[in-house]
N, C-alpha and C positions, 0 to 999 in steps of 0.2 A: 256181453255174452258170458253166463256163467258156467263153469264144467261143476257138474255134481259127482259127489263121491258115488263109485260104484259099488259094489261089494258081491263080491263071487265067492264061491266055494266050490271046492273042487277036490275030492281025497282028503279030507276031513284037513285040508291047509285050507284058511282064509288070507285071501290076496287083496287087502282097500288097497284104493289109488288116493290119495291123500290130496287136500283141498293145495294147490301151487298158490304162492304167495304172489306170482302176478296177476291170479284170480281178479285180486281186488282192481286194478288196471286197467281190466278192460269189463269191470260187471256194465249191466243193460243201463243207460240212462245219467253213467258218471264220465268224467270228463280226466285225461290226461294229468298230471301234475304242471301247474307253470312252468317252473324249471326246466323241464322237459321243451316244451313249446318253444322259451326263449332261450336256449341252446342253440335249439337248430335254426332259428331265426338272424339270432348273430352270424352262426358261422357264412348266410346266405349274403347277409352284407358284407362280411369280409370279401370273400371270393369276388362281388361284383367292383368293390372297392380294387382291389389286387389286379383282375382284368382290365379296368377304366385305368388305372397308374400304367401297365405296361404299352394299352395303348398309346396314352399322352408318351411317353417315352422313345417310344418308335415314331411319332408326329413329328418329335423334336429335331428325330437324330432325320428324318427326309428332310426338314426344313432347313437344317445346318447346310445339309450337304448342298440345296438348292443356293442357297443364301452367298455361299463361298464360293460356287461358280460363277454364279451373278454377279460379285464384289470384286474379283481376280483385275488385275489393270486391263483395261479396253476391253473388258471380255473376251480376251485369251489368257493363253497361254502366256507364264512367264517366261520371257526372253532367254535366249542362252547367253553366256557371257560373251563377251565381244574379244577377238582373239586381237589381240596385240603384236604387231607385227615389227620383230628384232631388225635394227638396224646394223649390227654384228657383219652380216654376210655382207651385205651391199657396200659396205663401207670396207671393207677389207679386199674387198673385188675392186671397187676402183682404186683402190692403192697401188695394187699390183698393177693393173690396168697403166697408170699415172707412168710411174718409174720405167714400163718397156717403152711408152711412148716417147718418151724422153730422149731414152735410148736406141732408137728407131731411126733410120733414115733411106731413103729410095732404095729401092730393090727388098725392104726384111717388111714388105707390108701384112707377110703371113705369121709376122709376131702379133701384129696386132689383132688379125684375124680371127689368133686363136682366141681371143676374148668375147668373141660372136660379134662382134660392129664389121658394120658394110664401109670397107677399109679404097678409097681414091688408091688415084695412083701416088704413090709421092716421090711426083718429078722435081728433082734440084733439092730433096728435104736433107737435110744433115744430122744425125744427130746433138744433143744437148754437151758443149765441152764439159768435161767432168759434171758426169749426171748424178744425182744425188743418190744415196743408197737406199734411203727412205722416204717416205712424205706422212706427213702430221696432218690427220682428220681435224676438221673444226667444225664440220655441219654436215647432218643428213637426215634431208624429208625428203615425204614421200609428194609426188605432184599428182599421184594416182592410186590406188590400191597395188601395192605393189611394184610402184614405178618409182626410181630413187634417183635424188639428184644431191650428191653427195660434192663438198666442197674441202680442199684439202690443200696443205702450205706443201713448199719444199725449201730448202737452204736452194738460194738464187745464186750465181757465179759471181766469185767478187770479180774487183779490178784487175785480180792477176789470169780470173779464167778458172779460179778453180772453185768447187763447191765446198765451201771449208766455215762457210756459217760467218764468212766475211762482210758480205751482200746481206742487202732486205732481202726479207720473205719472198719465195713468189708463190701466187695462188690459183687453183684451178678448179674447174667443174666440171664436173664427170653424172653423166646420165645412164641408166642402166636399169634393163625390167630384171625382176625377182619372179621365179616360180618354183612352188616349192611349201614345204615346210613354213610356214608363219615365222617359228624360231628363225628362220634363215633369210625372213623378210618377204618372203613370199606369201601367197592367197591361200595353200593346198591347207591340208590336212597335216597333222603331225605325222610323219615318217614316209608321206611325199616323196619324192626324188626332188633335188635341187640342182636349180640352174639359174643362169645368169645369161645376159645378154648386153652389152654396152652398145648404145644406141647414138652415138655420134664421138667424133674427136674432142679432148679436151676441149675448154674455152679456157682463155686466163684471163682473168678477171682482178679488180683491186683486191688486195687484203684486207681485212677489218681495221679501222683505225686505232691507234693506240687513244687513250682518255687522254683528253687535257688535265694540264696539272697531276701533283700528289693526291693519293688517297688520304683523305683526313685520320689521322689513328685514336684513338682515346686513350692516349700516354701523354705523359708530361717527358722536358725533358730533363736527364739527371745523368751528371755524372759518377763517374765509379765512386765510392769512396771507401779506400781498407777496412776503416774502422765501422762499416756500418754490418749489421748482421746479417743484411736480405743480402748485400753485395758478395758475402763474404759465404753464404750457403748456395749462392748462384754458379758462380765461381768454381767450388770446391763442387756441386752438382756435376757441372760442365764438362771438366775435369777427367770426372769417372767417367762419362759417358760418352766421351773421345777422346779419350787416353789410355784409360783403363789404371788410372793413377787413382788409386780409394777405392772401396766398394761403395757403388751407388744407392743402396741402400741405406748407409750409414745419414744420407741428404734427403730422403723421400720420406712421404707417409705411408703409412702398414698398407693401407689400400691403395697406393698408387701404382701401377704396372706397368713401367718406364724401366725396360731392359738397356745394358749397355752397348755400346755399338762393336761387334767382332769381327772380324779382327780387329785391332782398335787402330784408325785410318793416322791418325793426329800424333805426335810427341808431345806437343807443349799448344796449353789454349789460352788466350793474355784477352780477360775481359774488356771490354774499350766501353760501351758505355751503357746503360742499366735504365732502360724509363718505365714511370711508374705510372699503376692507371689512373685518369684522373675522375675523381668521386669525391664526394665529402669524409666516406671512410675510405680511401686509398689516394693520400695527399700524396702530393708531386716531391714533397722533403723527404730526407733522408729518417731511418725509422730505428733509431735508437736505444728506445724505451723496450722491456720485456711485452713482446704482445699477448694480447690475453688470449685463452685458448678459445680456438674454434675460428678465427680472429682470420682473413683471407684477402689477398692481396695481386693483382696482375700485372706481370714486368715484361718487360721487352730487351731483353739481352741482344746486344751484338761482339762477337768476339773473333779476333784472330787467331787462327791456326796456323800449325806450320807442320811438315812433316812430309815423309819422301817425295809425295808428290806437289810440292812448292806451300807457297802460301797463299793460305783464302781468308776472305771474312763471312761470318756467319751469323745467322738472326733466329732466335728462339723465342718465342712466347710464353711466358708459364705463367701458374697458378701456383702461388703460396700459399698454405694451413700452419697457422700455428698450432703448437701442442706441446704441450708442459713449460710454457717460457720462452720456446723456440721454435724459428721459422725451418719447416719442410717443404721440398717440394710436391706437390698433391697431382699438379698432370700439366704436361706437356701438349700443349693447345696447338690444333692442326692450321692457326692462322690469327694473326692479331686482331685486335679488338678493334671495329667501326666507331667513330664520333657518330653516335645517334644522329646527327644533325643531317649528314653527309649519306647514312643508311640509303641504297638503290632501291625504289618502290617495283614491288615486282606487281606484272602483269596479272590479272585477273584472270584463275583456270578458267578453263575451258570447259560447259556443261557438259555430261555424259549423254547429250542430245546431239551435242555439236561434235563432242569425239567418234559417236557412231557414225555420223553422217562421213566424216572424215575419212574413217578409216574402212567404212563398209559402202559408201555407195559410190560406184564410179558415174564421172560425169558424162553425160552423153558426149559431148562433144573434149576434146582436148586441144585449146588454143594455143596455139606456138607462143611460147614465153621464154625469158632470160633464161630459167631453169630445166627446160626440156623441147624437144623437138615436138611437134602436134603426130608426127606421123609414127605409125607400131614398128620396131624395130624388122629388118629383114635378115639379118645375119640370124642362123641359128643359136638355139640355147650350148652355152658348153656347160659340162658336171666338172665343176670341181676333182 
């Protein structure tokens, strides 16, 4: 379409409208410039482009989310952690439990009472001649969710009658429900109220046997000798750190963290005899020679002490480092070294399939066993 100029007059002013330069644009019969056309052609691919990416993008993120539901173990929910239930309480209950029993005899059956156990009469019972002050835990599982059957030593009366650690061991087993706090051994919830219940009178029972024979060590044996270096830094080690004769320091390495013993127990410590570990680099001879640094060595000191309160002999384990030419002590080892050979193979854990079941599902039935009665306690819970 084309606009044509006009031309007016009017009060002798002339007013043209002048030919617009997008005239040409749109005259009768011509066509847009390309440019133009493929402008807005693009922009219409983009846009569908843009829309098609957000939806793929939204596809993705339903699909995740289905895929991760679907995928989750057994299609739930992940399990909560399985609560671990303290044997602290239950073992410290029969302790106390142990020592009144002991202590107990016809007529004081409301001692034991107070423990929650459905307490006989105890006609003719006498108490234990000098009863022990304490008893030493060895063992405590559980025979239920929260059912504990806890085994524990006491110093047994010698020959003369008295409990003085003269006598073998004697040993006993105590049964006893937990409810309560998990920490406290029990089923509940943390901060539960705890209680106890003792479910039958001791049993005495054997003690554990002692091992045949010695433990194999991986030391050679050697005696002291003045003139050797390792003897002679063991020694002056020793020394400082029951006697308080040297600073202990002056025998250790920068990073070893071996405080002296204070007040210091000992006057005088007389080393007796020194074994060395046996290895192709830690020979059983005597070590002479300047070792070379970094150079590390494991002994076995025993030595006598003596000092107000009598004389003992005593047994150290260390680790030697050399540094600059000479032997330091580097750490005080919580227990001698095993002959590989003699190493106790230990039991194969327990699956976290097998410890769930363990600790979470009670058995339908409860069989009377060594370790606990089949029947639920009747005496009340008492709180701590």
């Amino acid at each position: 379409m084309r606009v044509d100029a006009v031309r007016r007059r009017g009060r002798g002013a002339a007013l043209v409208e002048e030919e617009s330069p997008l005239d040409a644009l749109f005259e009768e019969g011509t066509e847009a410039p390309s440019s133009v056309v493929l402008s807005s052609h693009a922009a219409a691919i983009l846009t569908s482009v843009i829309t098609v990416l957000l939806w793929l993008l939204v596809a993705a993120g339903a699909v995740g989310g289905v895929a991760a539901w679907l995928l989750r173990p057994n299609g739930k929910a992940s399990a909560s952690p399985v609560a671990v239930r303290s044997p602290v309480g239950p073992t410290g209950w029969a302790q106390e439990y142990l020592i009144t029993f002991l202590r107990t005899g016809e007529g004081q059956e409301d001692r034991l009472r107070a423990f929650g156990v459905d307490v006989p009469v105890l006609d003719k019972v006498t108490p234990t001649s000098s009863p022990p002050a304490v008893s030493t835990p060895l063992r405590a599982a559980e025979t239920a969710p929260g059912y504990w059957t806890v085994t524990l030593a006491v110093d047994a009366p010698s020959a003369s009658g008295r409990s003085d650690g003269g006598g073998t061991p004697a040993c006993y087993q105590v049964s006893l429900l937990a409810r309560g706090d998990a920490a406290a051994g029990g089923t509940g919830a943390p901060g539960v109220p705890v209680g106890y219940a003792v479910t039958r009178l001791p049993g005495r029972i054997a003690c554990p046997a002692a091992l045949a024979g010695t433990a194999q060590l991986a030391y050679g044996a050697a005696e002291p000798d003045l003139g050797d270096p390792v003897d002679d830094v063991v020694r002056r080690f020793l020394a400082a750190l029951l006697t308080g004769n040297g600073e202990i320091s002056r025998y250790t390495s920068p990073a070893a963290a071996i405080a002296p013993v204070v007040p210091a127990p000992y006057t005088a410590v007389e080393l007796m005899t020194l074994a060395r570990g046996t290895s192709a680099q830690q020979p059983g001879t005597a070590v002479t020679a300047a070792p070379t640094d970094g150079q590390r060595l494991r002994v076995l000191a025993t030595v006598r002490v003596s000092g107000p309160s009598g004389v003992q002999m005593l047994t150290y384990p260390l680790v030697l480092s050399a540094r600059a030419g000479r032997w330091e002590v580097a750490a005080l080892s919580g227990a001698p070294t095993l002959d590989a050979s003699h190493l106790p193979r230990a039991a194969p854990a327990a699956t976290p399939t097998e410890a769930s079941t363990l600790l979470l599902t009670p058995p339908t039935t409860q069989p009377a066993t060594p370790e606990g009665p089949s029947a639920t306690p009747s005496g009340p819970l008492s709180t701590p």
